[in-house]
C-alpha positions in Angstrom: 0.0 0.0 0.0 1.3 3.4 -0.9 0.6 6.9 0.2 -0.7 9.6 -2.2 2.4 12.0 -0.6 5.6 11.1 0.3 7.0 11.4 4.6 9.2 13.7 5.1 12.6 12.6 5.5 13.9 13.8 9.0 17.2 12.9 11.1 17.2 9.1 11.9 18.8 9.3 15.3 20.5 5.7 16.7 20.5 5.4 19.8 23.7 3.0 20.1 26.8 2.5 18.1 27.5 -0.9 18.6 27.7 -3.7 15.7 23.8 -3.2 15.1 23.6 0.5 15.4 26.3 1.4 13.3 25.1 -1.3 10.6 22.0 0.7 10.2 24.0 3.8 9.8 25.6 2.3 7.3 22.6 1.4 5.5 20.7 4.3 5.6 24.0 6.1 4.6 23.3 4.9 1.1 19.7 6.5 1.0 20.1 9.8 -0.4 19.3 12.7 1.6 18.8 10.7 4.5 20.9 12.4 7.6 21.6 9.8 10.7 22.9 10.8 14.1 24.6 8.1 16.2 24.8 8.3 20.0 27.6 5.9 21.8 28.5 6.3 25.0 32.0 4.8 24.3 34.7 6.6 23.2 36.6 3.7 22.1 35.8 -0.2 20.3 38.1 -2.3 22.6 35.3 -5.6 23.1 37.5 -8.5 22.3 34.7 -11.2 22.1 35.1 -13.4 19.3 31.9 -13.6 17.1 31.1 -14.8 14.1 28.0 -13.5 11.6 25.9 -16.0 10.2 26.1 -17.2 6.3 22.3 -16.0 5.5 23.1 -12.7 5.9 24.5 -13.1 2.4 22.2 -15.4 1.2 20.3 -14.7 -2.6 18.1 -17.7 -2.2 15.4 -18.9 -0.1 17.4 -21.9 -0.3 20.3 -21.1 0.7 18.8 -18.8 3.4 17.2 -22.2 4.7 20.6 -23.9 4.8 20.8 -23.4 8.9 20.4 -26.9 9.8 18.9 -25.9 13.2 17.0 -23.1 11.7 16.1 -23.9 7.7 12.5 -25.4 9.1 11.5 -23.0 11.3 12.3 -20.0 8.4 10.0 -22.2 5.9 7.0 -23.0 8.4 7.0 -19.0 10.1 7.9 -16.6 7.0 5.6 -16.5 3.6 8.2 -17.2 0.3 6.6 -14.1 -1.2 8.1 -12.3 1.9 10.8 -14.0 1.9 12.0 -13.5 -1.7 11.1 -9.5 -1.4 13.1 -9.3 1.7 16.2 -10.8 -0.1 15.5 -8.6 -3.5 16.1 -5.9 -1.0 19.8 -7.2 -0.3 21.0 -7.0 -3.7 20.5 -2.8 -3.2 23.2 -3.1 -0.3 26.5 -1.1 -1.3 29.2 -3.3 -2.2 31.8 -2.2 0.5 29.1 -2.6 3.1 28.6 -6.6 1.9 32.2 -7.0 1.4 32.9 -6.2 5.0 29.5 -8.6 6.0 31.3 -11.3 3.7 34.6 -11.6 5.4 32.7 -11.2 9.0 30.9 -14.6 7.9 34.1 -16.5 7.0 35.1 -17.3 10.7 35.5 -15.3 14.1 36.5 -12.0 14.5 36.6 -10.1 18.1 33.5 -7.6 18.3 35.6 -4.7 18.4 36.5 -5.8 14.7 33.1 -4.9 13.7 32.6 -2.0 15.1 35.8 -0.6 14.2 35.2 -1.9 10.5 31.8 -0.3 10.3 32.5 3.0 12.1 35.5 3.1 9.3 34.1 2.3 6.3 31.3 5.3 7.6 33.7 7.4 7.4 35.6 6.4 4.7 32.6 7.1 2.5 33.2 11.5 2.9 29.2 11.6 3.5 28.3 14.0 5.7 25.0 12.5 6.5 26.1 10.5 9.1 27.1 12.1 12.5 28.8 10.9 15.7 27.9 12.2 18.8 29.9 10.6 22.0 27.3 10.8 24.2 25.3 8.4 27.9 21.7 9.3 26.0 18.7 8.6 28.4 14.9 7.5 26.8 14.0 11.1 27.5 17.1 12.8 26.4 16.5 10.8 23.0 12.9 11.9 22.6 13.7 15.7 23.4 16.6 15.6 20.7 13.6 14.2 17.9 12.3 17.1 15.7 9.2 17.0 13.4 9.6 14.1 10.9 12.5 12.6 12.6 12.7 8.9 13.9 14.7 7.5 16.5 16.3 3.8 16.6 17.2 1.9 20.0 20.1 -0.1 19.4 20.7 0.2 23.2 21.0 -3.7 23.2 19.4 -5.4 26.8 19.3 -2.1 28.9 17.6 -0.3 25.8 16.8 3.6 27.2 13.5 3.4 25.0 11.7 -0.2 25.5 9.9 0.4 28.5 8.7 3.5 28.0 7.2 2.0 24.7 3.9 0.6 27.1 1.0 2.6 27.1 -0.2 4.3 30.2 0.1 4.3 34.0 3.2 1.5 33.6 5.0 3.2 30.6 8.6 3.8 31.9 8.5 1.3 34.9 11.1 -1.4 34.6 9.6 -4.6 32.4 6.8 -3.1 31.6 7.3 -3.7 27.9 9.5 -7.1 28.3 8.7 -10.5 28.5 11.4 -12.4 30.0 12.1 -16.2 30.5 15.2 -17.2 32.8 16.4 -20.4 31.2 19.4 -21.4 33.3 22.1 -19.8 35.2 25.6 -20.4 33.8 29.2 -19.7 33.8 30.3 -18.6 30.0 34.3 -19.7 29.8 36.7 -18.5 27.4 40.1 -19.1 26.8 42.8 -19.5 24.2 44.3 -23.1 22.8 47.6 -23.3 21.1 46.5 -25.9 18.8 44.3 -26.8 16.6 40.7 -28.0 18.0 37.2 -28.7 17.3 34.1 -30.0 18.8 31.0 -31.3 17.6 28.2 -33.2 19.7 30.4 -36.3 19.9 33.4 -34.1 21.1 30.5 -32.3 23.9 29.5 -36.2 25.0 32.9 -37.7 25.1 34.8 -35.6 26.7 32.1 -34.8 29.6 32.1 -39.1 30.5 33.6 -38.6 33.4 32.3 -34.9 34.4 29.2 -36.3 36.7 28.3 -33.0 38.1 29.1 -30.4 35.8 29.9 -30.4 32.2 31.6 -27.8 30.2 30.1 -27.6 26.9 31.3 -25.5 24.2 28.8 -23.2 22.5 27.4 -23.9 19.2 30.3 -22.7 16.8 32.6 -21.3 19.1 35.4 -22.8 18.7 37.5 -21.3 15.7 41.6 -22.0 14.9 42.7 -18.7 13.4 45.6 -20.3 12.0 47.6 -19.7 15.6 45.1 -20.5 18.2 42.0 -21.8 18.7 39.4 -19.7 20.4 37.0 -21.8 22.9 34.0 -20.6 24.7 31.9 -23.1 26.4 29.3 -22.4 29.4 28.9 -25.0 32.4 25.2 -24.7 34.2 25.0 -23.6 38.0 22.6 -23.6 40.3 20.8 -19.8 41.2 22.8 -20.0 44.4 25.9 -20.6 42.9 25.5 -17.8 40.3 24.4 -15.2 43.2 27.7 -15.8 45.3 29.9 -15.4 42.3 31.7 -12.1 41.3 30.1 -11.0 37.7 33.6 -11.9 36.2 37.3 -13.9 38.1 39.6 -16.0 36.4 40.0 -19.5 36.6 42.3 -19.9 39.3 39.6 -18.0 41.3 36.5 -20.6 40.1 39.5 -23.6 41.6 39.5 -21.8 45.0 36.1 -21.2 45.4 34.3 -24.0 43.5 36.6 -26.5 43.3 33.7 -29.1 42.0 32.8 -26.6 38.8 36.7 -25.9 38.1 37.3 -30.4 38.1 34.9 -30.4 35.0 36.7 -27.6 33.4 40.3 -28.9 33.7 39.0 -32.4 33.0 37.7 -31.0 29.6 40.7 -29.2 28.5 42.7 -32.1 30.0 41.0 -34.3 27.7 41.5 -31.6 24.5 45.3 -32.0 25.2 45.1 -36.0 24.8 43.5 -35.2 21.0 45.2 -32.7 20.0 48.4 -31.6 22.1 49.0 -28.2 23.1 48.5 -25.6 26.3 45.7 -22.9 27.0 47.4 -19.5 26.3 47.4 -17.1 29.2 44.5 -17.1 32.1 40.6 -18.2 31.6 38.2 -15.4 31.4 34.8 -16.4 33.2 32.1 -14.4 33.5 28.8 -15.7 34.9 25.4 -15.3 33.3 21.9 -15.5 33.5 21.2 -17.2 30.1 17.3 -15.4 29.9 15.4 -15.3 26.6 13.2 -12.2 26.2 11.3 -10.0 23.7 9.8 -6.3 23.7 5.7 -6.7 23.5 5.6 -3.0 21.7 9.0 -2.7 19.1 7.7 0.4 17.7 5.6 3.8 19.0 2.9 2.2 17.1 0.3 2.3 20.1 1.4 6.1 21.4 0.9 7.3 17.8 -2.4 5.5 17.5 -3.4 6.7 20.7 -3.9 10.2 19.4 -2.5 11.2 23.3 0.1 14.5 23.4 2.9 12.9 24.1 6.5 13.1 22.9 5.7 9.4 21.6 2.9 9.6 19.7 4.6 12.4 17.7 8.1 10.5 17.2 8.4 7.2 15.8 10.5 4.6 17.9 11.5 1.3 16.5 13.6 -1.2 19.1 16.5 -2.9 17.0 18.8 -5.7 17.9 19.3 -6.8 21.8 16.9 -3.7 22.5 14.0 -6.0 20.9 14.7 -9.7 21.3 17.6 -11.4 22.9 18.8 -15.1 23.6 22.4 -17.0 24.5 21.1 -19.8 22.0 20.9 -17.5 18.8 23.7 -15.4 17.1 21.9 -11.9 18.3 24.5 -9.6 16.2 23.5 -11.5 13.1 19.5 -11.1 13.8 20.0 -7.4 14.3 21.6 -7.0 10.9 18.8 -9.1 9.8 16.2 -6.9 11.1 18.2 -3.9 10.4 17.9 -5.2 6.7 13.9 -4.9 7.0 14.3 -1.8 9.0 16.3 0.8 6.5 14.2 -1.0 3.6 11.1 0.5 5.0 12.0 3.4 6.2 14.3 4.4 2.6 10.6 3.6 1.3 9.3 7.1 1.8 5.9 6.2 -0.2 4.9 4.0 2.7 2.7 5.3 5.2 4.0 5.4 8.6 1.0 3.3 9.7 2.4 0.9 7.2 6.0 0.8 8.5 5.2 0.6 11.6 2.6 -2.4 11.0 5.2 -4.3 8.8 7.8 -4.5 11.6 5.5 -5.2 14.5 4.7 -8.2 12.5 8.5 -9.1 11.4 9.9 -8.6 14.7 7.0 -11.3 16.0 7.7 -13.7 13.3 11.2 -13.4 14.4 10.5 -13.6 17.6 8.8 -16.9 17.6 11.9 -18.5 15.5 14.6 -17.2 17.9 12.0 -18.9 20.8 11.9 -22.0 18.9 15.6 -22.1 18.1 16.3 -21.3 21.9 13.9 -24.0 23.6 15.3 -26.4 21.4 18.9 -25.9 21.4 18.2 -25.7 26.0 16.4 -29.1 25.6 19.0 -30.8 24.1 21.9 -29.4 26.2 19.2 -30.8 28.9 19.2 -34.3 27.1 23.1 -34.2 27.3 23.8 -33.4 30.6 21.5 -37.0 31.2 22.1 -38.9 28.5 23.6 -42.0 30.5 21.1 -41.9 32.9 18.4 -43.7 31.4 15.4 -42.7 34.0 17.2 -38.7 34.0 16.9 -39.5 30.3 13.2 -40.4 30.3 12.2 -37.6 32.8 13.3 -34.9 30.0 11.6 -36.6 27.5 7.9 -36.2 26.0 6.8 -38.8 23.3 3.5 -38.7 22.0 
């Protein structure tokens, strides 16, 4: 459906220069005329988590944007082909330094600050002036008092977004979870450390060398372990009790997890003890550990659709808000940089589409952000359940107690 006039293109204000935020910027860089303002809080990229982006970012296909094994059914049975196939006629209008960069991300790990370096470069690189940094701690408020008429503002702001809360209408609007719906799956300890060798680890790898790890088991994530040619980066998570979790620092090193939990650091050195039999080589420097509460969640409201339809005088019924990345939907089991590129795709489509409506916009990505919502739920539930299975699989009754067979 489009409108008899064109919106008027305002200032596009992110509220977040992380991987996500600055993808956007990115994007919307190429839209001519469009001016973007990106608040970050950090002065500096210096995140040296290793991440990887997923391969359907690039994909041209539906089939090859169904070639997740975990994920290929659920993209089938939630999103229509139609959809699907406009969505990914959309890519093919990304600038080629923009993919390049997305292309070489895909290839194997990088640390965080890689990305965010890269993007905020290649930004610059392009001499637009369209594209602002401001360095910047920007509240919900502050955010909604910088918007003038026509512009939009975008929360990249990741799990503490400044914006999501304050998307619920009436008396709750502002108070903490008001707009969230969160699920606590597990509490766990996420362990990473370096491996001067070559390794990897599949489900057979996971089993094997947790046989004689009775009370905790250190399980490396799903893809992430990577050999980068020198070492092999490793990050696994071993599940603690709520107890445990609360009378731990937030992060320590693994000499620290030996003196204090001496039962959680046996399953850890049995593990890498075990790696060294396969494949012989030492863990470079200390273990960083930092403990987690591994909680799926999703924002209710993603955009100021129900302020502007409220026909109320307030600041959000007069801007439009869209929640983007970790500020709309987060899990441990799903590659969240990767899903906010993906929605930031859908995103800078629609809003680059001037003709649409902003009823339209905002209806098209209430009802992409659900669909996507219910496939990272899926994903998540599924991946938890058989990380449960694992952690009983030679205990037959355990075994039977986690299972339900029609």
């Amino acid at each position: 459906m489009a409108g008899t006039s064109e919106r008027a293109q305002g200032t596009v204000h992110v509220i977040g220069g992380g991987p996500v935020g600055l993808f956007l910027a990115a994007l919307l860089q190429s839209v001519p005329g469009q001016r973007v303002r990106v608040y970050e809080k950090r002065p500096e990229y210096t995140r040296n988590r290793m991440v990887t982006l997923a391969p359907y970012l690039l994909a041209d296909t539906i089939e090859s944007y169904r070639a997740d094994t975990i994920d290929g059914q659920h993209v089938e049975a939630i999103f229509d082909r139609v959809e699907l196939e406009t969505r990914l006629a959309y890519r093919h209008t990304v600038a080629s330094d923009l993919r390049a960069l997305v292309q070489e991300w895909t290839q194997g790990f990088v640390p965080l600050k890689t990305i965010e370096r890269g993007l905020s470069e290649l930004i610059r690189s392009r001499g637009s002036g369209d594209v602002e940094f401001v360095f910047a701690d920007v509240s919900g408020e502050d955010a909604l008092a910088l918007a003038e008429p026509h512009d939009v503002i975008v929360d990249c702001g990741g799990t503490h977004a400044v914006l999501r809360d304050l998307l619920a209408v009436g008396d709750e609007s502002g108070t903490r979870g008001a707009n969230t719906w969160l699920l606590n799956l597990e509490h766990a300890l996420m362990i990473t450390f370096l491996y001067d060798a070559p390794f990897e680890c599949d489900e057979f790898c996971k089993y094997y060398k947790n046989l004689e790890n009775t009370g905790y088991k250190f399980i490396p994530s799903v893809k992430r372990t990577s050999y980068d040619g020198n070492v092999t980066h490793v990050t696994g998570i071993v599940s603690i009790s709520r107890a445990e979790f609360e009378a731990m620092p937030s992060r320590f090193s693994g000499a620290w997890l030996r003196e204090n939990f001496p039962l959680i650091a046996t399953s850890m050195d049995g593990f890498i003890s075990r790696m060294q039999q396969q494949s012989p080589g030492n863990v470079v420097g200390d273990l960083e550990i930092v403990r987690i509460p591994l909680n799926v969640y999703h924002a209710w409201n993603t955009t100021s659709r129900r302020w502007h339809d409220s026909g109320e005088d307030h600041a959000l019924a007069r801007t439009p808000v869209f929640l983007l990345g970790d500020a709309a939907i987060g899990s441990p089991y799903f590659q969240s940089i990767s899903l906010g590129f993906e929605c930031a795709f859908h995103l800078a489509g629609h809003l680059a589409n001037t003709r649409l409506p902003l009823g339209v916009v905002f209806e098209r990505y209430e009802t992409f952000m659900g669909q996507q919502w219910l496939r990272v739920y899926m994903r998540s539930q599924m991946i938890k359940h058989n990380k449960d299975l694992l952690q009983v699989v030679d205990d037959t009754n355990g075994l039977l107690s986690q299972l339900h067979i029609y």
